[in-house]
N, CA, C and O atoms as CSV, one atom per row, in Angstrom:
chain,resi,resn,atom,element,x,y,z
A,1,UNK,N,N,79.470,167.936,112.943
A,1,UNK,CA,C,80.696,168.487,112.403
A,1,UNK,C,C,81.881,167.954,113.203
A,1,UNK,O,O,81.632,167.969,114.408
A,2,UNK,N,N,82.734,167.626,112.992
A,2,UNK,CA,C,84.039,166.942,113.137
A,2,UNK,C,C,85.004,168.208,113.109
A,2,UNK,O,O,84.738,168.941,112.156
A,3,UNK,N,N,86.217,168.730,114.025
A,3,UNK,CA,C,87.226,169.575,113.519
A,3,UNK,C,C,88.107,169.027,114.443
A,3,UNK,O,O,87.981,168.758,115.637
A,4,UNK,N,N,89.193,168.894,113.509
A,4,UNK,CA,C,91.035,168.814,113.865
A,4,UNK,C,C,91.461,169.628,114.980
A,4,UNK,O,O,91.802,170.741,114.580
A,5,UNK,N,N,91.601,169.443,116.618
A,5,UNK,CA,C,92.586,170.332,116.762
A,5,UNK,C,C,93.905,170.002,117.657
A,5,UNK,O,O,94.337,168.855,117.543
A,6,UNK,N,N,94.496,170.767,118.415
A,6,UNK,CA,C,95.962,170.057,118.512
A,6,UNK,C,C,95.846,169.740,120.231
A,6,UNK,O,O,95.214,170.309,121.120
A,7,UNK,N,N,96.783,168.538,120.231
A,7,UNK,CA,C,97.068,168.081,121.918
A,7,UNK,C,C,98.442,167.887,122.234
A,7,UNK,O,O,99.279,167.061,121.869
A,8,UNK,N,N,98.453,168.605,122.804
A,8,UNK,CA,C,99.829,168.642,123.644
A,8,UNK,C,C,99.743,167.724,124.876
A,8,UNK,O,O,99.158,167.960,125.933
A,9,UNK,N,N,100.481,166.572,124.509
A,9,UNK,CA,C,100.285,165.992,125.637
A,9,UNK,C,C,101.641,165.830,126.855
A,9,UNK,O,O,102.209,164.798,126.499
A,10,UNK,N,N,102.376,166.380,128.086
A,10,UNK,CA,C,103.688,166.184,128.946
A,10,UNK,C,C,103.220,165.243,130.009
A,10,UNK,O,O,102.078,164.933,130.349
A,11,UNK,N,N,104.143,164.947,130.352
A,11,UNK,CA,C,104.443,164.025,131.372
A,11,UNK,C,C,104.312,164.976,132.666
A,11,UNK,O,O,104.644,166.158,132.579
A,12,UNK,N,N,103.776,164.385,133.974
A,12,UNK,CA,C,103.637,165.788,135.033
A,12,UNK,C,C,103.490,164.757,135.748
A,12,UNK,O,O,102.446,164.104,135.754
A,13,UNK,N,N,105.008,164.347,136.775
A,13,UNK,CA,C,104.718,163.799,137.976
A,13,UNK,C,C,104.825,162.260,137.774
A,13,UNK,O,O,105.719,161.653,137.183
A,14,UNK,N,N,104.145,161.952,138.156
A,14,UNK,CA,C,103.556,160.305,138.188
A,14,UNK,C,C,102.032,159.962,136.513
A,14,UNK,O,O,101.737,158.846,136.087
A,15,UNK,N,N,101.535,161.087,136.087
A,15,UNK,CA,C,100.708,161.158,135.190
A,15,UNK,C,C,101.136,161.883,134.198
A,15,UNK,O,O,102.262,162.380,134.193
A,16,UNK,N,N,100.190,162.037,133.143
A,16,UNK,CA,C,100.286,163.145,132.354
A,16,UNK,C,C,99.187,164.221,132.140
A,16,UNK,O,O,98.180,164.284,132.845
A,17,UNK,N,N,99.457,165.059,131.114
A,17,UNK,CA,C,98.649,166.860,131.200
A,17,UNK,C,C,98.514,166.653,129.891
A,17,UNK,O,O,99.508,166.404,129.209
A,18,UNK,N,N,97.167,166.731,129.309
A,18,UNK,CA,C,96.761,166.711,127.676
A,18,UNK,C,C,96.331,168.494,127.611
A,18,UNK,O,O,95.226,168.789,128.065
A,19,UNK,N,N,97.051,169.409,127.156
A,19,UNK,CA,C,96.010,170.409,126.486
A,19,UNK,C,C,95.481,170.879,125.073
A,19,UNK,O,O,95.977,170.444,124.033
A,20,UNK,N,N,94.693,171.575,125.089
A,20,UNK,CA,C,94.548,171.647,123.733
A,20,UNK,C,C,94.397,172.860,123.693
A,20,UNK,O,O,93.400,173.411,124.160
A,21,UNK,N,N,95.896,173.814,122.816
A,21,UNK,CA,C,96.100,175.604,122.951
A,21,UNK,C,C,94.654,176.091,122.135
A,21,UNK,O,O,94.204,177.183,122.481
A,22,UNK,N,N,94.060,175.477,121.279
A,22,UNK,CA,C,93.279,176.037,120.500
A,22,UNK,C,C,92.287,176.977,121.450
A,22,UNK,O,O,92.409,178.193,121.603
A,23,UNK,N,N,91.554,176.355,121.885
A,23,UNK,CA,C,90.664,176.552,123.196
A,23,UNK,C,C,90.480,176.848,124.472
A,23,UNK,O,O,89.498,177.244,125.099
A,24,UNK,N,N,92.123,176.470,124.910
A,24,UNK,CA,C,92.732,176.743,126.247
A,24,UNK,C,C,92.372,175.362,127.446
A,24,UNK,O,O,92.563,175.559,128.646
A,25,UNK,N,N,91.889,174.119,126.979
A,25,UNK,CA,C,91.243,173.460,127.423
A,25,UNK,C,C,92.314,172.314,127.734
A,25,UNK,O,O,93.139,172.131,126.839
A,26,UNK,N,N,92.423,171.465,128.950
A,26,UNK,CA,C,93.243,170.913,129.855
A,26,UNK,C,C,92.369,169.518,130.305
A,26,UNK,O,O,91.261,169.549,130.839
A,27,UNK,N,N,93.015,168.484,130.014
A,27,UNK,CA,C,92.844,167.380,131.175
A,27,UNK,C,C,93.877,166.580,131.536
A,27,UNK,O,O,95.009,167.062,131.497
A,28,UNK,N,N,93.721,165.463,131.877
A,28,UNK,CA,C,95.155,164.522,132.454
A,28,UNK,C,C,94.526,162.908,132.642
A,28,UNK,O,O,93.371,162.521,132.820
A,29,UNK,N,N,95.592,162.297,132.541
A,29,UNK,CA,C,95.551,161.023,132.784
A,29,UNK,C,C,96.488,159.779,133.172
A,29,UNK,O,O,97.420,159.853,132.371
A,30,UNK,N,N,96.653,158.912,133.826
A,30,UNK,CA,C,97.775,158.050,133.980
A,30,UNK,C,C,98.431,157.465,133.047
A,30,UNK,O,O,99.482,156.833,133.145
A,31,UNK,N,N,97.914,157.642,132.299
A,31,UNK,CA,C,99.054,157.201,130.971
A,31,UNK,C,C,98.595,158.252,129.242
A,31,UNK,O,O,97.480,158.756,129.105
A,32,UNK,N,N,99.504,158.347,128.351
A,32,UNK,CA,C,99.308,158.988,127.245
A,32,UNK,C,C,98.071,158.884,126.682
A,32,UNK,O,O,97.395,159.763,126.148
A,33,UNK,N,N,97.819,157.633,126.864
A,33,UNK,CA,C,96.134,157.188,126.006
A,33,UNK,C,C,95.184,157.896,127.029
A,33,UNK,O,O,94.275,158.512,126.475
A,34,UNK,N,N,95.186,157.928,127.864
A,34,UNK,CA,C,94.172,158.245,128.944
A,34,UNK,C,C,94.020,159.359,129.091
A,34,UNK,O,O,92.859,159.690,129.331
A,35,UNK,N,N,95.135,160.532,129.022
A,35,UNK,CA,C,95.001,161.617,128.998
A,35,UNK,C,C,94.698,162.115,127.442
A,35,UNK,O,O,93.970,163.098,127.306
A,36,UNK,N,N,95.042,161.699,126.698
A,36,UNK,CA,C,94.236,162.052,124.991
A,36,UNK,C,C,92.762,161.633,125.251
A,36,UNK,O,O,91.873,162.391,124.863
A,37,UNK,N,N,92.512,160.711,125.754
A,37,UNK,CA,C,90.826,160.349,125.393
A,37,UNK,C,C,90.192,160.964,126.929
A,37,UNK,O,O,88.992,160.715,127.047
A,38,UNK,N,N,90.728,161.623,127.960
A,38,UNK,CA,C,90.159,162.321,128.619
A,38,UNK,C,C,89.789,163.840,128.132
A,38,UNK,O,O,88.764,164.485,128.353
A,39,UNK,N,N,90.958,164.198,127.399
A,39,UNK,CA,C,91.020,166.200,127.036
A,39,UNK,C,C,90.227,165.637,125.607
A,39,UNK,O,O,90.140,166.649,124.911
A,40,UNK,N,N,89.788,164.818,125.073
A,40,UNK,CA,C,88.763,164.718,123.958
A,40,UNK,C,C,87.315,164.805,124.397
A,40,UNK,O,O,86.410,165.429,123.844
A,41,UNK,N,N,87.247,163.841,125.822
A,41,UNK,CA,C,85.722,164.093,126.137
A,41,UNK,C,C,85.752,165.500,126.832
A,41,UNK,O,O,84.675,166.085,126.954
A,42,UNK,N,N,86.996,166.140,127.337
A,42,UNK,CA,C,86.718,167.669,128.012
A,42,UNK,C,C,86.286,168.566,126.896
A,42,UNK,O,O,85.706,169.622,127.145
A,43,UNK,N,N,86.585,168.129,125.509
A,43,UNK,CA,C,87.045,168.935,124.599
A,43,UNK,C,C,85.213,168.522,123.574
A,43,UNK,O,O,85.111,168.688,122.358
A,44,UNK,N,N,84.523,168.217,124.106
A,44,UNK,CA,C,83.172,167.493,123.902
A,44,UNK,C,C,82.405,167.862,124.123
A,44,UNK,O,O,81.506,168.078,123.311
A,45,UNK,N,N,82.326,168.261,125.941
A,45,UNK,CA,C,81.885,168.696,126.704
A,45,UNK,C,C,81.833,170.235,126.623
A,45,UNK,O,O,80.815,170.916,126.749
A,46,UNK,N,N,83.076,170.676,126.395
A,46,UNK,CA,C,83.062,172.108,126.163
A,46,UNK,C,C,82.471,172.530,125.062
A,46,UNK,O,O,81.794,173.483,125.449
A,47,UNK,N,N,82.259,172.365,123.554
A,47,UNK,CA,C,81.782,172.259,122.553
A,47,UNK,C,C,80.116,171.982,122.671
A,47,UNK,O,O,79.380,172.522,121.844
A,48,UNK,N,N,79.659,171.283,123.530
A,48,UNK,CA,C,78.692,171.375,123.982
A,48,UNK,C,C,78.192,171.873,124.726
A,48,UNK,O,O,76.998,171.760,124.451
A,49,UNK,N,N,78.338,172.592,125.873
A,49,UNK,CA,C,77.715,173.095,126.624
A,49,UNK,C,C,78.130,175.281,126.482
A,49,UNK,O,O,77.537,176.255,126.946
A,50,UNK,N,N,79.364,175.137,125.637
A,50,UNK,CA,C,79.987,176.524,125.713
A,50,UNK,C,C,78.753,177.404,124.825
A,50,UNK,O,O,78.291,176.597,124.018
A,51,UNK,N,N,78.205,178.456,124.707
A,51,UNK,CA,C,77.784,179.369,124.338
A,51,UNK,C,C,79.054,179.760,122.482
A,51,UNK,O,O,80.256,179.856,122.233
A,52,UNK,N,N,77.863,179.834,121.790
A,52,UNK,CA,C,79.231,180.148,120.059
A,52,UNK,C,C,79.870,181.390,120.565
A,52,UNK,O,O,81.056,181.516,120.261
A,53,UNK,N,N,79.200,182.554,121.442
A,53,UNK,CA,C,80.300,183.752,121.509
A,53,UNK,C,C,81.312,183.362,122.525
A,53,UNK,O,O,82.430,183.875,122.472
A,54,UNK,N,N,80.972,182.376,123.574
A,54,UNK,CA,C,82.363,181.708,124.035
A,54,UNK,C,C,83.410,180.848,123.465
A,54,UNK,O,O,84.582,180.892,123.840
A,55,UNK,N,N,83.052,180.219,122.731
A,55,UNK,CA,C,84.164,179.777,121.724
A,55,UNK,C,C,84.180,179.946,120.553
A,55,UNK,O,O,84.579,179.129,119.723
A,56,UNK,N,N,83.755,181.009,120.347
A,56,UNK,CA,C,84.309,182.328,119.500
A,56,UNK,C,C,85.605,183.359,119.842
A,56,UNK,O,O,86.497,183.892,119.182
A,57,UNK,N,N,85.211,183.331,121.182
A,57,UNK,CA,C,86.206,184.165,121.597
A,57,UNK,C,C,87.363,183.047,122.292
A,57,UNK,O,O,88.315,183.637,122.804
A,58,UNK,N,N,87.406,181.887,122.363
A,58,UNK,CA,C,88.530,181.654,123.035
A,58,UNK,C,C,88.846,180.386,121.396
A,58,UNK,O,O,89.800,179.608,121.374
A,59,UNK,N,N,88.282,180.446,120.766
A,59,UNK,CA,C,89.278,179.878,119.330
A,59,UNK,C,C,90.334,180.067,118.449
A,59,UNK,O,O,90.056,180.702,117.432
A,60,UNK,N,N,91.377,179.712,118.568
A,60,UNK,CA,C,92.673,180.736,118.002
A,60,UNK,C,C,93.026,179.805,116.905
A,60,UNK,O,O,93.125,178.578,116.935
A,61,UNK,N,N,93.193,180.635,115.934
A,61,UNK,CA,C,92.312,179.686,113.977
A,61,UNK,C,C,94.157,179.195,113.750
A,61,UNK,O,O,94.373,178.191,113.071
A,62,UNK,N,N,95.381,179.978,114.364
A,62,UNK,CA,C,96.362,179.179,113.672
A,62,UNK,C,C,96.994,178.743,115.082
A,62,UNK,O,O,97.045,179.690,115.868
A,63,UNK,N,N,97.444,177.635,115.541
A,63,UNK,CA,C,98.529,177.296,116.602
A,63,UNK,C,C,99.984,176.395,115.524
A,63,UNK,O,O,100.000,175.610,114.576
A,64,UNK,N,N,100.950,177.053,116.324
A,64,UNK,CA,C,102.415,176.540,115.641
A,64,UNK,C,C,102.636,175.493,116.892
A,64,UNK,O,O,102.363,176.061,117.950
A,65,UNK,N,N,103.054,174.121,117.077
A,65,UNK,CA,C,104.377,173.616,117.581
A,65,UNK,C,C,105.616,173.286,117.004
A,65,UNK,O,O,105.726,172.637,115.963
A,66,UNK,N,N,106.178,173.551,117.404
A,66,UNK,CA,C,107.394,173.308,116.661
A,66,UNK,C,C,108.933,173.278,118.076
A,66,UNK,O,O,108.622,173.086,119.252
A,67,UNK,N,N,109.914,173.415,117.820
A,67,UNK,CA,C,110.771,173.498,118.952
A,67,UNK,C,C,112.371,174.613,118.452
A,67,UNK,O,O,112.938,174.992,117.427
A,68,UNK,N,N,112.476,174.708,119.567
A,68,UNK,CA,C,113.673,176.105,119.564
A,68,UNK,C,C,114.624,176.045,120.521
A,68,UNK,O,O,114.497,175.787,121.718
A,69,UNK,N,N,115.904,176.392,119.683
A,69,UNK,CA,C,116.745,175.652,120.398
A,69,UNK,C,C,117.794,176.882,121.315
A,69,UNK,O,O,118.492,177.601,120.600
A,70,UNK,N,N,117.858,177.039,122.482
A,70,UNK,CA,C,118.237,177.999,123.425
A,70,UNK,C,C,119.863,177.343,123.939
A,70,UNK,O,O,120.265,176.183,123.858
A,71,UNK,N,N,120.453,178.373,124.390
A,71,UNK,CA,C,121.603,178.368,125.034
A,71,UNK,C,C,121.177,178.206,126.658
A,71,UNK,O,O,120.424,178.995,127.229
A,72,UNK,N,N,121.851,176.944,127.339
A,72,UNK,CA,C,121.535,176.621,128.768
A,72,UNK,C,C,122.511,176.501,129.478
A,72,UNK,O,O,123.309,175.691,129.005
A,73,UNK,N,N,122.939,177.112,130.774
A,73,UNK,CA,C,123.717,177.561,131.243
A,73,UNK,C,C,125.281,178.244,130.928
A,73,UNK,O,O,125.945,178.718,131.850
C-alpha cells in the first residue's frame, strides 16, 4: 500500500529539518533532497516496525498548510 503524506521541509542552521505532521515523524539533511529522502526512509521505518494501535493513535486523517499573515512589531 502506498499513502500520500505531507513534508514540511525548513532550513535549520547549516542543514535542513523534513517533518511529517501526520505522524509526528522528523529527519534532516544537508540539502532539501536529502532531507525529503531521509524523513521518507524514517517514515518507512516507522510504518514498519510501529505496532497498527501505534499509528493509529498518532495518525491525524486531515493536516492544513497554508500561511497567515500577523502584525510584527
Amino acid at each position: 500500500m502506498v499513502k500520500q503524506l505531507t513534508a514540511i521541509i525548513e532550513r535549520e542552521d547549516d542543514g535542513y529539518v523534513a517533518l511529517c505532521p501526520e505522524v509526528d515523524v522528523a529527519s534532516q539533511g544537508d540539502t532539501v533532497r536529502e532531507a525529503r529522502a531521509n524523513l521518507k526512509e524514517a517514515l518507512e521505518l516507522f510504518f514498519e516496525v510501529a505496532s497498527q494501535e501505534e499509528i493509529n493513535s498518532r495518525l491525524h486523517g486531515e493536516v492544513y498548510v497554508t500561511h497567515v499573515e500577523v502584525a510584527v512589531g
